[in-house]
PALUM-83714 format. One line per 10 residues: number of its first residue (from 1); their letters; for each residue x, y, z of N, C-alpha, C. Coordinates in steps of 0.2 Angstrom, whole numbers. Layout:
N
NUM = A = X Y Z X Y Z X Y Z  ...
This chain:
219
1 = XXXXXXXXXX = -161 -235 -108 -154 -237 -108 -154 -244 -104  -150 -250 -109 -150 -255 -106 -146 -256 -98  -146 -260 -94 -143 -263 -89 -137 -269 -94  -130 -268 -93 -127 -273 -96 -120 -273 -93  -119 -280 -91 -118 -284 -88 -111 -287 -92  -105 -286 -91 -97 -290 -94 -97 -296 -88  -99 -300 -89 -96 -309 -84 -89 -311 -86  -83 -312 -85 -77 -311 -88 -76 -319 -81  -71 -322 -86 -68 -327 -84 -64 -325 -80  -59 -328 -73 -54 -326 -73 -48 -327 -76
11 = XXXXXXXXXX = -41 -325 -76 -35 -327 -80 -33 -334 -78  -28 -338 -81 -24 -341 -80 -23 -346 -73  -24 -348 -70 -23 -350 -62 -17 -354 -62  -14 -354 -56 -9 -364 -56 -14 -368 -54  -21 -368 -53 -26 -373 -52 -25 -376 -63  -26 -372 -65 -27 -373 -72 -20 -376 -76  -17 -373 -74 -10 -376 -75 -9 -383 -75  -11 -384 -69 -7 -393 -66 -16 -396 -66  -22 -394 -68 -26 -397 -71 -28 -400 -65  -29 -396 -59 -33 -398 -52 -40 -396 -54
21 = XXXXXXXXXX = -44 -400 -50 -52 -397 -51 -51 -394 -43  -51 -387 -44 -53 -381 -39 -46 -383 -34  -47 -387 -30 -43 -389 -26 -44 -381 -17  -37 -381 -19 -36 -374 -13 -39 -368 -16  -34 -363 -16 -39 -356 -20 -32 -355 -22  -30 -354 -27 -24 -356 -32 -21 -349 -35  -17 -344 -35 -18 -339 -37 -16 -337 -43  -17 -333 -48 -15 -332 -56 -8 -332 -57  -5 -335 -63 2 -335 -65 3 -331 -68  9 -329 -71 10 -325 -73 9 -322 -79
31 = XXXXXXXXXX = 5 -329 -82 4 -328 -91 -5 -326 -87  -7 -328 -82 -14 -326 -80 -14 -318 -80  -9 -315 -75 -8 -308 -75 -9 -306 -82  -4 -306 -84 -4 -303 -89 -12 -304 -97  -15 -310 -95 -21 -310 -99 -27 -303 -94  -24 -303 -88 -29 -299 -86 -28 -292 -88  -21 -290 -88 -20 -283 -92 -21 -284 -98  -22 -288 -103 -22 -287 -110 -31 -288 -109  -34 -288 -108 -41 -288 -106 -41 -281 -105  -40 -278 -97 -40 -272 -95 -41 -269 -104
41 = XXXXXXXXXX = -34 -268 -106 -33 -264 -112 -40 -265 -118  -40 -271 -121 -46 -273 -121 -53 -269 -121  -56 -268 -114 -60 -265 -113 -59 -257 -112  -53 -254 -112 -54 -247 -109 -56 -244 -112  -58 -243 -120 -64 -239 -121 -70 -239 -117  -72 -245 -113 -79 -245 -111 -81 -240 -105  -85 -237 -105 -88 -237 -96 -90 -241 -91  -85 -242 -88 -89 -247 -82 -92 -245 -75  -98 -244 -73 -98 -243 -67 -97 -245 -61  -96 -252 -59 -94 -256 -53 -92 -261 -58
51 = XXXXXXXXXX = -86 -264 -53 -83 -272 -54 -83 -276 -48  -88 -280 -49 -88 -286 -45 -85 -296 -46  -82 -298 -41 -79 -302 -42 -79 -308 -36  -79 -315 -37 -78 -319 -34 -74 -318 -28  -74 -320 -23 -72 -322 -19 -65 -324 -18  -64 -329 -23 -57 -332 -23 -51 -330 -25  -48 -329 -26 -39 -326 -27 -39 -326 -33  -39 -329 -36 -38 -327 -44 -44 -323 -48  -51 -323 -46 -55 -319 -48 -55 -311 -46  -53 -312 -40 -49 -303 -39 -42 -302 -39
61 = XXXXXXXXXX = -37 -307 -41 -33 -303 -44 -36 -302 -53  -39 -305 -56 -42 -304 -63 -43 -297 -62  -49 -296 -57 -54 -290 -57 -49 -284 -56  -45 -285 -50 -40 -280 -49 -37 -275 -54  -33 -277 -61 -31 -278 -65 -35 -273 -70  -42 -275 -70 -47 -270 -73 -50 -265 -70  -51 -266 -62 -53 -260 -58 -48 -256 -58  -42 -257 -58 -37 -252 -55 -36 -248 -61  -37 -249 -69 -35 -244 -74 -43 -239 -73  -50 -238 -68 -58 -238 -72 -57 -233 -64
71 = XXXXXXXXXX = -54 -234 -60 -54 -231 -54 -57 -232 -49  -60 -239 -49 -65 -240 -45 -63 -248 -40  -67 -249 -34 -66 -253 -31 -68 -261 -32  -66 -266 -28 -70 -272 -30 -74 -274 -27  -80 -276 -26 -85 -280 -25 -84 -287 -23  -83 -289 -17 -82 -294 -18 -88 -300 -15  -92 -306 -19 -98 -310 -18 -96 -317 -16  -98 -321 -15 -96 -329 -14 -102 -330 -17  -107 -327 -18 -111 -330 -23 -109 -334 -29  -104 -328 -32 -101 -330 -41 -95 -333 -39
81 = XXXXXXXXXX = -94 -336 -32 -87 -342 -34 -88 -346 -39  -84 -351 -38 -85 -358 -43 -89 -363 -42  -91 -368 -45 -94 -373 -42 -91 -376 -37  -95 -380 -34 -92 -384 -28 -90 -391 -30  -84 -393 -30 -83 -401 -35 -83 -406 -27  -87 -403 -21 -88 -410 -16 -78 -413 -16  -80 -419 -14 -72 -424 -11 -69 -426 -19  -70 -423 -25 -67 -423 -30 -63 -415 -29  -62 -412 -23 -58 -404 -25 -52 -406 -22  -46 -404 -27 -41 -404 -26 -35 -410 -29
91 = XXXXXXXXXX = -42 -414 -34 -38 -422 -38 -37 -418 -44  -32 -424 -48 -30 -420 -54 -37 -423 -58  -39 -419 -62 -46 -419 -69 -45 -428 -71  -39 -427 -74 -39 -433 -77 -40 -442 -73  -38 -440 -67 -39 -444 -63 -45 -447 -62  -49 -439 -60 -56 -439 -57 -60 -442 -60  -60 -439 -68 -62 -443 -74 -62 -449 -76  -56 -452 -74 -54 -458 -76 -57 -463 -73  -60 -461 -65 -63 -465 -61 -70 -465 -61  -71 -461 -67 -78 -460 -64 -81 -459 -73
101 = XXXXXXXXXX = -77 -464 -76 -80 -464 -84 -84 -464 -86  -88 -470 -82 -94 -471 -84 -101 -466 -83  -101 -461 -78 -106 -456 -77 -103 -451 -83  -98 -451 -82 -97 -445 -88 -99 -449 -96  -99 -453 -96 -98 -456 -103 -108 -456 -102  -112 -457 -97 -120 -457 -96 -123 -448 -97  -117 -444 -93 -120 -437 -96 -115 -435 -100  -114 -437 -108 -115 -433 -112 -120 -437 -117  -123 -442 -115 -130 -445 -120 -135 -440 -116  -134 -438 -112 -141 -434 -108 -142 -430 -109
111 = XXXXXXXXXX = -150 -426 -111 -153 -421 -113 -149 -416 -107  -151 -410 -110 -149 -403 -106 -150 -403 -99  -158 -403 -98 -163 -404 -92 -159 -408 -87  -155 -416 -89 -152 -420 -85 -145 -418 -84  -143 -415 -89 -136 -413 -88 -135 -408 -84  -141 -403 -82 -139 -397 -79 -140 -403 -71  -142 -406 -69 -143 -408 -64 -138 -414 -63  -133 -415 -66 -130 -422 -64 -125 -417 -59  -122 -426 -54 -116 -422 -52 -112 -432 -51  -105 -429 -52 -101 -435 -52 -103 -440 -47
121 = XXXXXXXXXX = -103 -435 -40 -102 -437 -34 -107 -433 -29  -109 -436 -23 -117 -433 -22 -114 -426 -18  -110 -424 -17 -109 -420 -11 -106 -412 -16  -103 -414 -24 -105 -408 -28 -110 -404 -28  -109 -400 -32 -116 -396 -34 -116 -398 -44  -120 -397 -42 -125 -397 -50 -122 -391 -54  -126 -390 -60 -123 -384 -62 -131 -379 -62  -136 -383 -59 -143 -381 -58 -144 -377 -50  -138 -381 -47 -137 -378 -42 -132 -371 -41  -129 -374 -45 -124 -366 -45 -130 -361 -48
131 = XXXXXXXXXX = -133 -360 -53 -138 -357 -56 -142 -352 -50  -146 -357 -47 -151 -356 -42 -144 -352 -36  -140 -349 -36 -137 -346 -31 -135 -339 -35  -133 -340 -41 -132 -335 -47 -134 -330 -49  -141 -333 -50 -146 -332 -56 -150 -324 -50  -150 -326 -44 -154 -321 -40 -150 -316 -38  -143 -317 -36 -138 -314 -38 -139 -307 -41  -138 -312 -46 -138 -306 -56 -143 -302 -56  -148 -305 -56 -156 -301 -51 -156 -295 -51  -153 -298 -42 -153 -289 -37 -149 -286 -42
141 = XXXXXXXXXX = -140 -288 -43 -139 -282 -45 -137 -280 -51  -143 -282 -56 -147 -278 -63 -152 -272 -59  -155 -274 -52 -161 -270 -51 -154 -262 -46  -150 -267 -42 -147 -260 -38 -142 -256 -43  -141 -260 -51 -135 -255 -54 -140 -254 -61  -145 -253 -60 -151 -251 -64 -148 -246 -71  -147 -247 -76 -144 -243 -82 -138 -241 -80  -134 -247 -76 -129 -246 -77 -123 -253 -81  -117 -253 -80 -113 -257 -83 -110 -259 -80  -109 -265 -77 -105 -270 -73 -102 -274 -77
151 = XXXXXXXXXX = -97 -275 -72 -92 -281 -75 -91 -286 -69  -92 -292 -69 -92 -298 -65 -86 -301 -66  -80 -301 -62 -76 -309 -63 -79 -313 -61  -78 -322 -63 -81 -326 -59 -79 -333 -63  -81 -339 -64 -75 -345 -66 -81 -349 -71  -77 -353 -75 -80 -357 -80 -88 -359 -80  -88 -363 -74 -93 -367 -72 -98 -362 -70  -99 -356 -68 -104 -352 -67 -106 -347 -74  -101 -346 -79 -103 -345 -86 -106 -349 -90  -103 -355 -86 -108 -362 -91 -115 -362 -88
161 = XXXXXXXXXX = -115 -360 -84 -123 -362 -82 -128 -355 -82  -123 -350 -84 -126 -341 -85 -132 -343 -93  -125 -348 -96 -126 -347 -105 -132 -355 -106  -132 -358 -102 -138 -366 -100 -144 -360 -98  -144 -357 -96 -150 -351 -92 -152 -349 -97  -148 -344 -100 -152 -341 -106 -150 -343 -111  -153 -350 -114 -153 -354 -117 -150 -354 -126  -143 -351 -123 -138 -353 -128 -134 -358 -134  -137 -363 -126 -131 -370 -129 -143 -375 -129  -141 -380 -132 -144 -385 -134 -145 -392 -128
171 = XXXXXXXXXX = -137 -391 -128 -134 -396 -126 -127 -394 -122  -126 -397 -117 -119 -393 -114 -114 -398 -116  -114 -404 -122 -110 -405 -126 -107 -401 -130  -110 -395 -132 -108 -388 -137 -104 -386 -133  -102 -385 -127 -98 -380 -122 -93 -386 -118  -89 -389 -120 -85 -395 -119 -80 -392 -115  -76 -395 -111 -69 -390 -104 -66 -388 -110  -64 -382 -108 -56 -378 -113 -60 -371 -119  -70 -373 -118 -70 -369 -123 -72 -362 -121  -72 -361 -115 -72 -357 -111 -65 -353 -108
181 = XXXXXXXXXX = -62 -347 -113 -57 -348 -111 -53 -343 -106  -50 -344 -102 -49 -338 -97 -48 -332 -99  -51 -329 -96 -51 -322 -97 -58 -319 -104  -61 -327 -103 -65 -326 -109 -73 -320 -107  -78 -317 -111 -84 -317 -107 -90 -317 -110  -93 -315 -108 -101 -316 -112 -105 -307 -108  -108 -304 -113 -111 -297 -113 -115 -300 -113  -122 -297 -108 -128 -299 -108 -131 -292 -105  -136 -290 -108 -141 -286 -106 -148 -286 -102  -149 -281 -100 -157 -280 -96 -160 -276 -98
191 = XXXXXXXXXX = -166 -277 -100 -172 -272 -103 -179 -273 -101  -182 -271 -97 -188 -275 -93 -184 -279 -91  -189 -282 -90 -186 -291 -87 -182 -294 -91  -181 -293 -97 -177 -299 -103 -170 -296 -102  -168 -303 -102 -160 -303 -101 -157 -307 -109  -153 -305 -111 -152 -306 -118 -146 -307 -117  -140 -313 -120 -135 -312 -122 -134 -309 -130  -126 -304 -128 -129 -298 -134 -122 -300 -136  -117 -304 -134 -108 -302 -137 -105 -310 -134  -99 -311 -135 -98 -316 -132 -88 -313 -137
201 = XXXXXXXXXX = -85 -317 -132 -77 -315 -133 -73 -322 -130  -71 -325 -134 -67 -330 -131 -70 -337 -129  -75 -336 -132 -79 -345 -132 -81 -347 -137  -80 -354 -140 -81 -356 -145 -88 -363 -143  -92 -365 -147 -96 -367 -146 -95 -374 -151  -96 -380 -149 -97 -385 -153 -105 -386 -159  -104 -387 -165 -109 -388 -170 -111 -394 -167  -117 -397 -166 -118 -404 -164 -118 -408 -169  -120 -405 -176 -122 -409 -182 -114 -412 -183  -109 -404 -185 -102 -408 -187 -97 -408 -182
211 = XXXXXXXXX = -97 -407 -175 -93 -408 -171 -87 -405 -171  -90 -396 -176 -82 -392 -175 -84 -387 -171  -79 -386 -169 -80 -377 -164 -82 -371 -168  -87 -369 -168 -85 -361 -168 -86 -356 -164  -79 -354 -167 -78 -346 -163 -82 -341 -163  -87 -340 -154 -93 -335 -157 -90 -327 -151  -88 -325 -158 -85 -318 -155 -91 -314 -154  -97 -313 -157 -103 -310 -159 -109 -313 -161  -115 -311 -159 -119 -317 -159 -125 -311 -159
């Protein structure tokens, strides 16, 4: 019996709303709420045996929402928070972006390898960074919840760099902001040592050849 793993984005935030990168720790609206209980429902067929969740406010109100119909309690890690956007946390995206066009406009010609490693500004993390905190994470607890079934809240940025690991996307041009969508997740399994992505729910992937999205509900 596999080890398998549900990585679940959180809901809706007012961080997402008013389009702050991370800023303070922002808590779910109410259209958030409510994707977390249409989730919940969502999965109640499944068996879950532990739910763990980031640290931040809106990834345990996510979690909540699912722990409290399965019966169980939250796990809470600062492992699986968000990235760290350094003295860009707290400006609006478009701003941030605007000022800093030219590095963005330099990492989307950049192979994989370079993009896992860029950061706008020196005092960010990487998404290789984020990785290297995550990845060990995921680890231990495939080893201490061994043939069992977890389910992870946790944020965009650390999905992105779950599905760059286990080398889903090409290029992280395919996984563009928004295609990622709250409350979205990705299934992944443990067998020996292989960790496979087995399912994916609510993320759309860009074709590189014709630059349309597909929706990959199952893969």
């Amino acid at each position: 019996m596999p080890t398998t793993f549900y990585i679940v984005r959180h809901g809706q935030s007012e961080g997402n709303v008013n389009e702050d990168i991370v800023g303070t720790n922002p808590p779910l609206t109410e259209v958030g709420i409510q994707q977390a209980k249409d989730l919940a429902k969502l999965l109640s067929s499944i068996t879950i045996d532990a739910v763990f969740a980031s640290d931040l406010t809106r990834a345990k109100q996510t979690a909540e929402q699912i722990a409290s119909t399965k019966g169980l309690a939250i796990n809470e890690f600062p492992e699986i928070r968000e990235r760290f956007f350094g003295r860009l946390e707290g400006l609006k995206s478009a701003d941030a972006w605007k000022e800093h066009r030219q590095s963005l406009n330099k990492y989307h010609r950049a192979p994989l390898a370079e993009q896992l490693k860029w950061k706008v500004v020196d005092d960010m993390e990487s998404l290789e960074e984020v990785s290297e905190r995550v990845i060990p994470f995921f680890r231990k607890i495939s080893t201490t919840h061994k043939n069992k079934t977890v389910l992870m809240v946790t944020h965009a940025n650390v999905i992105l760099s779950l599905l760059a690991h286990f080398a889903f996307v090409e290029s992280l041009n395919q996984l563009p902001y928004g295609t990622i969508k709250n409350t979205s997740y990705i299934k992944i399994q443990r067998e020996a040592d292989s960790f496979k992505i087995v399912d994916l729910f609510g993320i759309s992937k860009t074709d590189l050849n014709t630059g349309k999205p597909k929706l990959a509900v199952g893969i």
